[in-house]
Every structure is written in structure tokens, then in C-alpha cells.
C-alpha positions in Angstrom: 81.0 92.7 100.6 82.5 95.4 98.3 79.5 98.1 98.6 79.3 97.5 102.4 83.2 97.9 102.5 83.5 100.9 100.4 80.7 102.3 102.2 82.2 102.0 105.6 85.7 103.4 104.5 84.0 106.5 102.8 82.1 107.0 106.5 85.6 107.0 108.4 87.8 108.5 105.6 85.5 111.8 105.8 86.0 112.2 109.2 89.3 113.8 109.7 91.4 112.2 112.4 95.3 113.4 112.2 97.2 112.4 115.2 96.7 115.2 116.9 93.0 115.9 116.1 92.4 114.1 119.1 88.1 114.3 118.9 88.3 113.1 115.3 90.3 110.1 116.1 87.6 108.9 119.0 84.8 109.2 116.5 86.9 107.0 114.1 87.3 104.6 116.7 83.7 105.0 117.9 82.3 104.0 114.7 84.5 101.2 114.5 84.1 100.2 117.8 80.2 100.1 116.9 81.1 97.4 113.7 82.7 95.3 116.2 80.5 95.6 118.7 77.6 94.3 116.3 80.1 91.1 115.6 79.5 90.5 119.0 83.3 91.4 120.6 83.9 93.2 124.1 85.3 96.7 122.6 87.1 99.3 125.0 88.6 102.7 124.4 92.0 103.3 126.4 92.2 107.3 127.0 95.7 108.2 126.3 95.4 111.9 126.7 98.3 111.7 129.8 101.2 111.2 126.6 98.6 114.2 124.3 97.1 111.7 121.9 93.5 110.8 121.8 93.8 106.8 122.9 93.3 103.2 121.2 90.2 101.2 120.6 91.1 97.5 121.9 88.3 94.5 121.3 88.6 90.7 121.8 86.1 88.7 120.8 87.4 85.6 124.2 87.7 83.0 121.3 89.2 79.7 122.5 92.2 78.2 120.7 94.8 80.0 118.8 95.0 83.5 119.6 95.4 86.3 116.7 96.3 90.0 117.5 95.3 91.9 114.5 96.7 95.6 114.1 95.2 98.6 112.7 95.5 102.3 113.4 92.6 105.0 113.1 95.0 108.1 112.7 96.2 109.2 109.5 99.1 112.0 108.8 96.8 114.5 107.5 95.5 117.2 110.2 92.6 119.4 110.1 94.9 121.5 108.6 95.5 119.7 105.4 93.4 120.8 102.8 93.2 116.7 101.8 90.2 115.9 103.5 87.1 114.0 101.5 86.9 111.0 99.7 86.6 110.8 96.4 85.7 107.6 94.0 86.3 107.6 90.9 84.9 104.1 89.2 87.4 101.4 91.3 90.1 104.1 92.3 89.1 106.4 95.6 91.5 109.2 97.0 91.5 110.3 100.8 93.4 110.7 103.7 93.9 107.2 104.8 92.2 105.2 102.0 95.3 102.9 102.1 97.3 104.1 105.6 95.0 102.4 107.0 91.3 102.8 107.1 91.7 100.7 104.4 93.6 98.1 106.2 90.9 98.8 109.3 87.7 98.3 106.9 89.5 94.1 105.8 89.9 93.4 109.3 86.0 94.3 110.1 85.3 92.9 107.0 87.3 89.7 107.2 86.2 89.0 110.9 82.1 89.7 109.6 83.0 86.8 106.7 84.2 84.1 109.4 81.3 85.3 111.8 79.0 84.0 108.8 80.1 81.1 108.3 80.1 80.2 112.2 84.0 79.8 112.4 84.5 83.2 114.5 84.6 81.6 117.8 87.1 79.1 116.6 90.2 81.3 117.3 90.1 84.4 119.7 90.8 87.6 118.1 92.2 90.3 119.7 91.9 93.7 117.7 94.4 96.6 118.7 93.8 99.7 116.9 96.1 102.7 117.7 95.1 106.0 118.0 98.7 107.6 117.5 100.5 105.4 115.0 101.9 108.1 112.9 103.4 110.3 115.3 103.2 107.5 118.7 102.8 109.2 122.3 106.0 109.0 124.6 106.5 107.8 127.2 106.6 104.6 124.2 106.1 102.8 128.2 102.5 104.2 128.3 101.9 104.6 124.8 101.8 101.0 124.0 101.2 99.1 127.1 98.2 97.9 125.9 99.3 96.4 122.6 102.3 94.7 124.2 99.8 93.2 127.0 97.7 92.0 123.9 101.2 91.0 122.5 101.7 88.8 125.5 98.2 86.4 125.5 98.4 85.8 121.3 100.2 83.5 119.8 100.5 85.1 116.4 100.2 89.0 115.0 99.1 90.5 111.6 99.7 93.5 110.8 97.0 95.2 108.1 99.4 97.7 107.3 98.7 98.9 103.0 100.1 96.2 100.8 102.6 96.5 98.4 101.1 95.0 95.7 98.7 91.3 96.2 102.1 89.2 95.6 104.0 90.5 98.7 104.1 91.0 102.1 106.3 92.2 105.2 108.1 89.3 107.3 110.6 91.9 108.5 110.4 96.3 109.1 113.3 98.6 110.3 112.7 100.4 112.9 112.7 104.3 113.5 114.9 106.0 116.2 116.1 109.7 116.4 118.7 111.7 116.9 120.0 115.0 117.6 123.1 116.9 116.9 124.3 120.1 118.8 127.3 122.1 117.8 129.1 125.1 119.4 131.5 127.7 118.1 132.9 130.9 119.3 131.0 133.8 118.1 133.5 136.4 116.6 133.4 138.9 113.8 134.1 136.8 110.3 136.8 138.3 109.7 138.9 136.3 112.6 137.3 132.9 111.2 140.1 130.3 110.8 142.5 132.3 113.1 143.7 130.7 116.4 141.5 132.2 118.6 138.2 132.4 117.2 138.7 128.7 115.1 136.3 127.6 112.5 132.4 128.0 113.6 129.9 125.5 114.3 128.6 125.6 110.5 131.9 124.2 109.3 131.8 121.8 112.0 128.4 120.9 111.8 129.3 120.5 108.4 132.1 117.9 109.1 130.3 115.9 110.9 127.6 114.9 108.6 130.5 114.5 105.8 132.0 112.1 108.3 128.2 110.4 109.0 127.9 109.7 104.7 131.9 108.6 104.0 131.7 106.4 107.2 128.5 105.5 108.2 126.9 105.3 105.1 126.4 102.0 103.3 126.0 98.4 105.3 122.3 97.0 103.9 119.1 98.3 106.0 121.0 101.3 107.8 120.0 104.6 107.1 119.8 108.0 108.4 118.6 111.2 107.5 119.1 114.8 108.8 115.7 116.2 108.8 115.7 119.5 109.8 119.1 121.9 110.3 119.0 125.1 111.8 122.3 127.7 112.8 123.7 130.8 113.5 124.2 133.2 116.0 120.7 132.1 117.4 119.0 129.3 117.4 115.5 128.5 118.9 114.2 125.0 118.1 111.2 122.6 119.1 111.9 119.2 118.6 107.9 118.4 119.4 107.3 121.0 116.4 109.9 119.8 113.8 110.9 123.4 114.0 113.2 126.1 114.4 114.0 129.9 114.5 117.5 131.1 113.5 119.1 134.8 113.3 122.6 134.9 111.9 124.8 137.7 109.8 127.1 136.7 106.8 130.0 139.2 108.9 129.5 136.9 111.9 130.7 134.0 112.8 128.1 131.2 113.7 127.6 129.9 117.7 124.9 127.7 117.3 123.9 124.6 115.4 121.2 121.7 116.2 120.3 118.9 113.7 117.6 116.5 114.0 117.0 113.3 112.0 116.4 109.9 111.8 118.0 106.6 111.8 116.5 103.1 110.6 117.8 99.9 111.3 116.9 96.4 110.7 117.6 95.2 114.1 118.7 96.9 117.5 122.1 95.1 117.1 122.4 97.3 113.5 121.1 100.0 115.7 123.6 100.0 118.5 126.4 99.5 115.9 125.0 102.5 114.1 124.9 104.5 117.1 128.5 104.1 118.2 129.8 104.6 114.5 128.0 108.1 114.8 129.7 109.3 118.0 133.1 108.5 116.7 132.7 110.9 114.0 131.4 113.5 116.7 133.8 112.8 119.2 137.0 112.4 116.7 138.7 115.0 114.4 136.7 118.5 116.3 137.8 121.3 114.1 139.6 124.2 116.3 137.4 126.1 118.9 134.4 123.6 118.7 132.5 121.5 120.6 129.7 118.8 120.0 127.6 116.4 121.5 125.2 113.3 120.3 122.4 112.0 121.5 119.7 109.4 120.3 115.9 108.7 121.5 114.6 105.1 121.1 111.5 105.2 118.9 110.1 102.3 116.8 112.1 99.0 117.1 112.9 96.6 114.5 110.6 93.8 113.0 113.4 91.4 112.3 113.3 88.4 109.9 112.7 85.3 111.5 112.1 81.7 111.1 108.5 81.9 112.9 107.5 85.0 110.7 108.7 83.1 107.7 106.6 80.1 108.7 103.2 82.8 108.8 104.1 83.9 105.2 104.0 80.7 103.8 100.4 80.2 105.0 99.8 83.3 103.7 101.1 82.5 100.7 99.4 78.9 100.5 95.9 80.6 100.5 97.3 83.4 98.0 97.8 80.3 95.6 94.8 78.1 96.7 92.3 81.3 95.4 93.8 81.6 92.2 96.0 85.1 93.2 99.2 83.6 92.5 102.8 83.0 94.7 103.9 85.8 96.9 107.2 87.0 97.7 108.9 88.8 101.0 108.9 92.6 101.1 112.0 94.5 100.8 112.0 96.0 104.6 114.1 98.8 103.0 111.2 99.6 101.1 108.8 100.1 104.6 108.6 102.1 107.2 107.8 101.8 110.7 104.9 100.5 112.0 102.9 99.0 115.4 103.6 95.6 114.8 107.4 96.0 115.1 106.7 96.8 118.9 105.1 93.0 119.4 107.3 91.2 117.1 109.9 90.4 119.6 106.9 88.7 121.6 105.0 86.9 118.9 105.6 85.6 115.2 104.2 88.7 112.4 103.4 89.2 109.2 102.3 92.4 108.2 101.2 94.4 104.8 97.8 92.4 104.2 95.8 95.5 104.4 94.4 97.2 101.0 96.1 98.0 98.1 96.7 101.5 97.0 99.1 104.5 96.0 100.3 107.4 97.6 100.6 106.8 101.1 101.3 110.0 103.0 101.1 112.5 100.0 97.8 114.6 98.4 97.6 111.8 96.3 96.8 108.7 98.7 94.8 106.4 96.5 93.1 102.6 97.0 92.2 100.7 94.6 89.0 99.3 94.8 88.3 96.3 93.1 90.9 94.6 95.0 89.2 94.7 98.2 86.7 92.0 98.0 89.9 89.6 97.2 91.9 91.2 100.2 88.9 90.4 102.7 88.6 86.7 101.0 92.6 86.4 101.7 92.6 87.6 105.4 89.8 86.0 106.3 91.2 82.1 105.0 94.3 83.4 106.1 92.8 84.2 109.6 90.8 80.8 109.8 93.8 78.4 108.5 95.7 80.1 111.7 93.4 79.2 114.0 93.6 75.4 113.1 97.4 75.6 113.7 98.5 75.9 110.6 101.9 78.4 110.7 102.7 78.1 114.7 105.7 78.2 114.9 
């Protein structure tokens, strides 16, 4: 199965489909919606252009027994814009956007499903494949955006996640999730020369400035939390776009800044951590204002967590059984400090998951994005005996 693999990644890695290139995206999806077609499942495109992304090919093969959601996405984070565009093979390494994140991960699942399909075990298990058209940058309302994976959620028994592996002897059992924030601070614009005095006070630079001191000495440091401050902009003027990632600023060293907005990101390993996080943060804002100064919080729910659990735990040891039984050796549980966010953190507080069984590569989200090769035919072997074990019970929790 290698050169039919390979051969089908190269076909959808060449076709650009950033998140926002919303035709590209459809014609990955159409051409995967053709392989599964030919494996005989009922495919169907859900339009998502009312949240501005391109929509999510869903198929489901109506299997009796155990049911299986398996999760891919067709975007990547590489718009028409990037100049990374082609794949390129060099002996058993390729580069491309998405070799690995996940085209890669997209190509096992067809692959794996065509091995059982051979050997007349398909039918065995239903099979419901969800792949998103907007996983890197998700459409919002999250409400819209994902009704139809949390409805496939909600009829399987099980989820996996083909997410790019961290290596053949690991996997994820648990992901932090991804939320947002933003910071706005107000000062009293003034000539700098009456900075610090009574009536003019201190700027919002300074206190923009105290608050994310008071966010790293405070915050900073429980196991799983983080949070970043992506993008600052201040001065007398301040024009930003939160869709964008962007902003505009006019200021003057000789006067003395009004305007300050932040926006970043905070990851947390459950929404308890998250709450907790959450409060920690507005008792910085709200406590210790320098004079003439005002601020205000507020966060946007994003990605939830994928928190460890018993029933995930149970999935990873069959996964880790058939790792053994082919001769590739134990596994261990992924750091989840080490991932990001992904779809199957939205379903795993309705089914059991494992996720990062997809392919193998370097790079992920840089010029750079590699897979390699050679370890593809033993990532189809794994999902697929993975895949059929499931559907004879095995792991249901």
C-alpha cells in the first residue's frame, strides 16, 4: 500500500487548501470523498460558508456493532499566500504543506479502512469519518462549527484522532485546550512631561505593562497552564482586528499613551484549570491599577480540554497491545504539554479518545513540514488492527 499511499497524499498535498482558501479545501475533500465513496460509505459535504469556512466532508459506512468516529481535517495553515506549496520527495522523506498536519493522518485512515475492506472485516464495526474543513483556524459560532462532529460524537462509542504522531512509541490520551483572551487598557493622554504627576498618572503602557508582570509572578507556573500574549499594540491610537491578528498604532515619545489592547492565548488541561486560570487573571487586572488607569478582561471559549481519563487510558493499551503484537515495540502517553489543540478534544467529553496515530513527520506548521515515508505502510498496518480489535470490544470502556 505505500506507492498508492504516497500517491494519494502527493494528489491532495498539491492542492493548496489553507483555511480560508475555501475552493481548495472542497476539492480536498472532493477527492477524498471520492476514495471513500469507492469503499463503498455514504459521504456528504456540510457547507459551512454561514461561519466563512468552506465545510466538512462526513461519511459512515452504517456498520453494525461498535461504532468508531475517526478524525481527520483537510485544511492546513498554509494559504495561497505561502510560498510552501508543492510536494517534494526526496527518497523516504517528502516536504509539503500538510504532509504530517494531516493529509498524512487523512491518507492512514483511507488507507487503513481499504486494508479491513480487503479482508471482509469492514462491515464489522461502523465507521463514521469526520473530516473538518476549518481545524486550524475553526469557524465561530464553535455552536455551528462543530454540530456535526458532536452529533457523530453522540452515536460512537469510541474516537481516534489521526492527528501527526510524535514518534511510533507514543500517543495522546489527554490535549489542553485553547481559549483566548483580550486585554484593554486606558490612560489619560497628556504631554510626557506630566507622566507620573497626580493628574495625568502613569499611562496605559506602564499599566499594560503591570499587568502582564503580575500574569508571569502569579499566574505563571501550576503544570499544563499556559498563556501567551500574542500580539500587543499602544499608543495614542490604536486600531486592531482581532479576526486579522492585527493592528495599527500611532504614538509620540513626548506623549503620553491612551490606548493599549493585548491578545493571546491560554491553554489548559481541563476547564476546571481553565476557570481557575481565568479568575487568577482578573485579580491581577482588577487589583493594584496604577494612578489614572483603567482596564478590563475578557476571555472567548475556543478549544476545550482532552482530559486524561480511565476510558481513554483503556484505548491506549489496545493500542499499545497491537504496537507490541507487530513487532513495533511498547508505547508510552504523550506529554499533553507537548500538543496543541485539536478536533478530537470537542468529543472527548462524549466518548473515550486516543489521538496522535496519524503519520509520522517533522515540522508541523513551519516551511519545513516533513513526513517520513517508510513509516507509513506500518502506521496503516497499526490503525487498521487497531481499528478491527475495537470493533470486537476490545478497550470499551
Amino acid at each position: 500500500k505505500k506507492d498508492s499511499a504516497i500517491a494519494l497524499l502527493e494528489e491532495v498535498v498539491n492542492i493548496n487548501s489553507g483555511t480560508m482558501n475555501h475552493e481548495g479545501v472542497r476539492e480536498v475533500g472532493t477527492i477524498f470523498r471520492r476514495e471513500l465513496d469507492r469503499l463503498g460509505f455514504n459521504t456528504s459535504w456540510h457547507d459551512m460558508s454561514s461561519v466563512n469556512r468552506s465545510g466538512h466532508l462526513f461519511a459512515d459506512n452504517q456498520g453494525n456493532g461498535v461504532c468508531q468516529l475517526l478524525i481527520g481535517h483537510l485544511d492546513t495553515v498554509f494559504e495561497k499566500t505561502s510560498p510552501f506549496q508543492r510536494f517534494i520527495r526526496n527518497a523516504d522523506q517528502a516536504f509539503g504543506p500538510g504532509v504530517n498536519d494531516m493529509k498524512g493522518g487523512d491518507v492512514v485512515i483511507i488507507m487503513a479502512l481499504e486494508t479491513l475492506a480487503e479482508i471482509g472485516v469492514l462491515d464489522e464495526s461502523r465507521y463514521i469519518v469526520a473530516m473538518t474543513g476549518d481545524e486550524e483556524k475553526s469557524g465561530n459560532p464553535k455552536s455551528v462549527s462543530r454540530a456535526h462532529l458532536l452529533d457523530a460524537a453522540e452515536q460512537c462509542d469510541l474516537a481516534l484522532g489521526f492527528e501527526y504522531a510524535k514518534g511510533l512509541d507514543t500517543a495522546a490520551v489527554a490535549r489542553r485546550g485553547s481559549s483566548g483572551w483580550t486585554l484593554e487598557v486606558s490612560g489619560k493622554r497628556a504631554h510626557s512631561s506630566r507622566i507620573f504627576s497626580d493628574d495625568v498618572g502613569s499611562g496605559a503602557i506602564f499599566e499594560a505593562a503591570r499587568i502582564l508582570t503580575g500574569f508571569y509572578e502569579q499566574v505563571r507556573g501550576e503544570e499544563y497552564l499556559s498563556f501567551n500574549p500574542g500580539i500587543i499594540a499602544g499608543g495614542t491610537e490604536v486600531n486592531h482586528s482581532a479576526v486579522l491578528n492585527s493592528a495599527e498604532v500611532f504614538g509620540k515619545t513626548n506623549v503620553v499613551a491612551q490606548s493599549v489592547i493585548i491578545q493571546g492565548g491560554l491553554r489548559t488541561i481541563s476547564r476546571k484549570q481553565e476557570l481557575e486560570a481565568r479568575k487568577a487573571m482578573q485579580e491581577v487586572v482588577e487589583n493594584g491599577s496604577l494612578p489614572e488607569t483603567a482596564a478590563e478582561i475578557n476571555f472567548s471559549d475556543g478549544y476545550p480540554a482532552m482530559s486524561p481519563s480511565q476510558g481513554n487510558m483503556a484505548l491506549f493499551a489496545v493500542l499499545d497491545s497491537v504496537s507490541q503484537d507487530l513487532g513495533y515495540g511498547t508505547m508510552t502517553p504523550g506529554n499533553p504539554g507537548l500538543r496543541g489543540a485539536a478536533d478530537v478534544s470537542f468529543v472527548a467529553a462524549y466518548v473515550d479518545a486516543v489521538d496522535g496515530i496519524g503519520a509520522e513527520g517533522n515540522g508541523a506548521h513551519t516551511l519545513n513540514e516533513s513526513i517520513d515515508l517508510s513509516t507509513l505502510p506500518l502506521l496503516i498496518e497499526r490503525a487498521a488492527l487497531l481499528m478491527y480489535r475495537l470493533s470486537q470490544g476490545r478497550g470499551i470502556h
